[in-house]
Structure formats: C-alpha cells, structure tokens
C-alpha positions as CSV (number, residue, x, y, z in Angstrom):
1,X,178.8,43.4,277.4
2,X,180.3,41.6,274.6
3,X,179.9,44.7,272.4
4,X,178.4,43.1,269.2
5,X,175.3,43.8,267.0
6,X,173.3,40.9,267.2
7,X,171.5,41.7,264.2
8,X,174.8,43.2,261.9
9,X,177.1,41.8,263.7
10,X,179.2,45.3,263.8
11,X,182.0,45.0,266.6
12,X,184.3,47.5,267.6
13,X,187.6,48.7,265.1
14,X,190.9,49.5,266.4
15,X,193.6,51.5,264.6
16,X,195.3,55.0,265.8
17,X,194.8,58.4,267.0
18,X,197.6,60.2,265.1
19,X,198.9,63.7,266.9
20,X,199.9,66.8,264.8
21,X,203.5,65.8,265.4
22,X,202.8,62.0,263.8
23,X,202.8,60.2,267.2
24,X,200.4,57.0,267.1
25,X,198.2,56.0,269.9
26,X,196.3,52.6,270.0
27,X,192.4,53.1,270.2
28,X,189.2,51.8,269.3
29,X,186.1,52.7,268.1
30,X,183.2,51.5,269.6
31,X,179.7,50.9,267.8
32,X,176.4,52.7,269.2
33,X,174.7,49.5,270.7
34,X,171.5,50.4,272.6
35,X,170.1,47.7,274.7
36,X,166.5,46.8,273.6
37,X,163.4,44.8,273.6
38,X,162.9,43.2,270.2
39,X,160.0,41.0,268.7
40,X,162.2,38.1,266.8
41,X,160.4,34.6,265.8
42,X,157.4,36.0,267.4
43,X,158.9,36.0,270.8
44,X,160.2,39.3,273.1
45,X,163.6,39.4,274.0
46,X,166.3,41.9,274.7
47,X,169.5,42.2,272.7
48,X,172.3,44.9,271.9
49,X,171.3,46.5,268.6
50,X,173.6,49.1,266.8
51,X,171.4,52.3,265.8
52,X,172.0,51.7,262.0
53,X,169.7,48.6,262.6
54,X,167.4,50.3,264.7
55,X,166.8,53.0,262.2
56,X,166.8,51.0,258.8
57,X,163.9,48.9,260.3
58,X,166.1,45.6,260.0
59,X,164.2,45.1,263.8
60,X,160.6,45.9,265.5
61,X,161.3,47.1,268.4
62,X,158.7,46.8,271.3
63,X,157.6,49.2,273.5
C-alpha cells in the first residue's frame, strides 16, 4: 500500500517526536486512508481514500 490519497493526494509527513529532555526521534505520520469502493467516470472501482475526502463528499462511495 503505497499510502496515498488518490483523490487529495495526502501522503504521509515525517518530522520528530521531541522527549521532555529535547531528544529527537524520527517519525511519521500517517494519513487515515480507508480502502473503498467508489463510483468515478461512471465505473466502480476501489481506491485508498483519506477520511477528509470521504466526509467532504469530494467521492460517492458505493455500497
């Protein structure tokens, strides 16, 4: 999972976890992509849609 909106676009951001004591530690933060059926260009299909999508009606999602 390539961990991309295909609608957005939103990927994952990186940058660090900083400790009380100022220590830095590499992480990311990964976007809420649920794995859907979708009507686009009149056809079904699946894709990895971030909930921000979902929930702004950007997609029709098919049930």
């Amino acid at each position: 999972m390539s961990r991309v909106c295909q609608i957005c676009g939103k990927r994952a951001s990186t940058g660090h976890t900083v400790s009380k004591s100022g220590r830095k530690v590499k992480r990311r933060w990964l976007p809420n992509l649920q794995h859907i059926k979708i009507k686009k260009e009149g056809s079904i299909k699946r894709a990895y849609i971030c909930t921000r999508c979902l929930r702004s009606g950007k997609v029709e999602k098919v049930i």
